[in-house]
C-alpha positions as CSV (number, residue, x, y, z in Angstrom):
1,X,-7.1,12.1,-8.1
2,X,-4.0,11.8,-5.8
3,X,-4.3,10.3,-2.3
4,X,-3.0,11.8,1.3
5,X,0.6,10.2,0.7
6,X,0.7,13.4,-1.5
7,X,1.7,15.2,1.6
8,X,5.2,13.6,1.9
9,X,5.7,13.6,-1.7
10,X,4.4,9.9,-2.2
11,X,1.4,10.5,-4.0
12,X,-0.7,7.4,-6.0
13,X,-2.1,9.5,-8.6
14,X,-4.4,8.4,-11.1
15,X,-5.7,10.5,-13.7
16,X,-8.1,10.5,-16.7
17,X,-8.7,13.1,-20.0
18,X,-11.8,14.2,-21.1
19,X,-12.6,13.8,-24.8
20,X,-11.4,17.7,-25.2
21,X,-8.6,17.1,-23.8
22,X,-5.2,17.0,-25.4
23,X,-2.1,14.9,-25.0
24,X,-0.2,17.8,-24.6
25,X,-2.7,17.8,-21.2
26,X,-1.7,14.7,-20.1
27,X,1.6,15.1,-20.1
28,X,1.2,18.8,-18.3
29,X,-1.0,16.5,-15.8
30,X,1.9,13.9,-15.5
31,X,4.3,16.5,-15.0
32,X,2.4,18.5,-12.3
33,X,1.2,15.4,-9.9
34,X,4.3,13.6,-11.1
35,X,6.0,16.3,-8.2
36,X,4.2,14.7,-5.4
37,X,3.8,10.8,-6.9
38,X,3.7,8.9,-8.9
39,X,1.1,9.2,-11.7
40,X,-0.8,6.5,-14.1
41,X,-3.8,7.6,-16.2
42,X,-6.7,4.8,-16.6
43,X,-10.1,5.4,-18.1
44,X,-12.5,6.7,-16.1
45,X,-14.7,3.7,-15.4
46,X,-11.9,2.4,-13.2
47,X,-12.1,5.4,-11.0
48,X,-14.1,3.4,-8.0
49,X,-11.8,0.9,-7.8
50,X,-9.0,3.4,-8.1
51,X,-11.1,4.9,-4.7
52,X,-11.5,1.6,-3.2
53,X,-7.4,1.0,-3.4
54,X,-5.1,4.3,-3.6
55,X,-7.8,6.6,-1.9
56,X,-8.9,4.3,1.1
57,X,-5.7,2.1,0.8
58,X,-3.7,4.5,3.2
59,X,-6.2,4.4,5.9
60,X,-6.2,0.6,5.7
61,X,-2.2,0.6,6.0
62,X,-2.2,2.9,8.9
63,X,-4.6,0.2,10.4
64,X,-1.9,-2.3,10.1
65,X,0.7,-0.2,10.9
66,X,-1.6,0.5,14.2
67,X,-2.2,-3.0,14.8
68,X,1.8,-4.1,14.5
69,X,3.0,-1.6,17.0
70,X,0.4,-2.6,19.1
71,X,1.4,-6.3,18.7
72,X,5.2,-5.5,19.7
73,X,3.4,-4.1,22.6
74,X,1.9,-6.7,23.9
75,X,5.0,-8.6,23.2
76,X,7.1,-6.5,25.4
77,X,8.3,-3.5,23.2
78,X,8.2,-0.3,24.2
79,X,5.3,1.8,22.8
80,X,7.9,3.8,20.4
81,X,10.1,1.4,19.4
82,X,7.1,-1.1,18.3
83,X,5.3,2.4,16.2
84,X,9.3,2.9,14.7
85,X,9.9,-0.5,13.6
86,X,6.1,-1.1,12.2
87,X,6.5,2.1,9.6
88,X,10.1,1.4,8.8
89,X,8.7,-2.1,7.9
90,X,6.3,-1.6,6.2
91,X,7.9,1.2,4.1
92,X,11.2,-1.0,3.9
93,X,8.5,-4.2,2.4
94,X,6.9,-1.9,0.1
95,X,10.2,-0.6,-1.5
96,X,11.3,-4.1,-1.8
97,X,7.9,-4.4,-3.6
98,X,9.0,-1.0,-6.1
99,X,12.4,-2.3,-6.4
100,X,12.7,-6.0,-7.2
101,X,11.5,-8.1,-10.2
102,X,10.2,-10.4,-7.7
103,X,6.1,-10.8,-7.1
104,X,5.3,-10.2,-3.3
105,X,4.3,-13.6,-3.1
106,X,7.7,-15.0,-3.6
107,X,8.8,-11.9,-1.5
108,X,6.9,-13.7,1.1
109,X,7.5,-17.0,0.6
110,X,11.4,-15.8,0.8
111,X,10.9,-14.7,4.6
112,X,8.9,-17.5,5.7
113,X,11.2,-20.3,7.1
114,X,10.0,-23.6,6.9
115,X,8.7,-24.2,10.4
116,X,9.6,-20.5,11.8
117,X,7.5,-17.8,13.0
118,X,6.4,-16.0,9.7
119,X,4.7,-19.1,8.6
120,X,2.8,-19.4,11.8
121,X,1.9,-15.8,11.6
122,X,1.2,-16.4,8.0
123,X,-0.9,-18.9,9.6
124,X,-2.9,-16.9,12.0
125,X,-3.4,-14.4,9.3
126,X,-4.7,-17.0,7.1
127,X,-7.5,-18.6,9.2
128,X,-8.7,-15.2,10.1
129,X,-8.9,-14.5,6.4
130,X,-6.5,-11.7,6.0
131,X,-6.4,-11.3,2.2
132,X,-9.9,-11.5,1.8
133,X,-10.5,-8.9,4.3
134,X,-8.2,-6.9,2.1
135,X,-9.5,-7.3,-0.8
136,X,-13.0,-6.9,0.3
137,X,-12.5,-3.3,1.4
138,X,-10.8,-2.5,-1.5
139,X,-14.0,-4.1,-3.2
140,X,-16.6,-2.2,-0.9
């Protein structure tokens, strides 16, 4: 089951074998989404939540990515600019994410000045309850 980032060559795939099926199968599975993705196989009772995250997660990212061009734009930035420099953060974060031993916590906490604007808008994300929105659609 791979999700839209497929079509770019980023693919979340996740993958289970029936009983029939051999390891020799897995691996041709690997290999084949393994071209568009990246792949993980996970028994099949996790397949909802697999849905809830890889399949919906894209739309809920394009949602962000919406909502912080439109916030450069109502902070002056041209339409463009603000939609260019929301995707290139957000893919720039999540390869940070890939690429570093760190948790995204401390990711986080390593961008957020004492008394500077991340922690405010870490604030304002908080108290409208951000990471539990998240994590309820993911749920839901």
């Amino acid at each position: 089951m791979p999700n839209t980032p497929s079509a770019v060559g980023d693919a979340a795939t996740v993958f289970t074998l029936g009983e029939k099926a051999t390891t020799e199968d897995g691996e041709l599975i690997s290999q084949l989404f393994g071209a568009i993705g990246k792949v993980w196989r996970a028994d099949e009772k996790l397949f909802d939540a697999v849905t809830g995250l890889s399949g919906s997660g894209p739309a809920y990212i394009f949602l962000a990515i919406e909502a912080l061009a439109d916030g450069g734009v109502a902070a002056g930035l041209p339409r463009e600019l603000a939609l260019g420099l929301a995707s290139q953060t957000v893919l720039g974060a999540a390869s940070m994410v890939k690429g570093m031993a760190k948790h995204p916590g401390q990711l986080k906490d390593d961008v957020a000045s004492p008394g500077g604007t991340t922690i405010a808008g870490i604030h304002e994300l908080e108290k409208a309850g951000f990471r539990g929105i998240l994590m309820n659609a993911v749920v839901s």
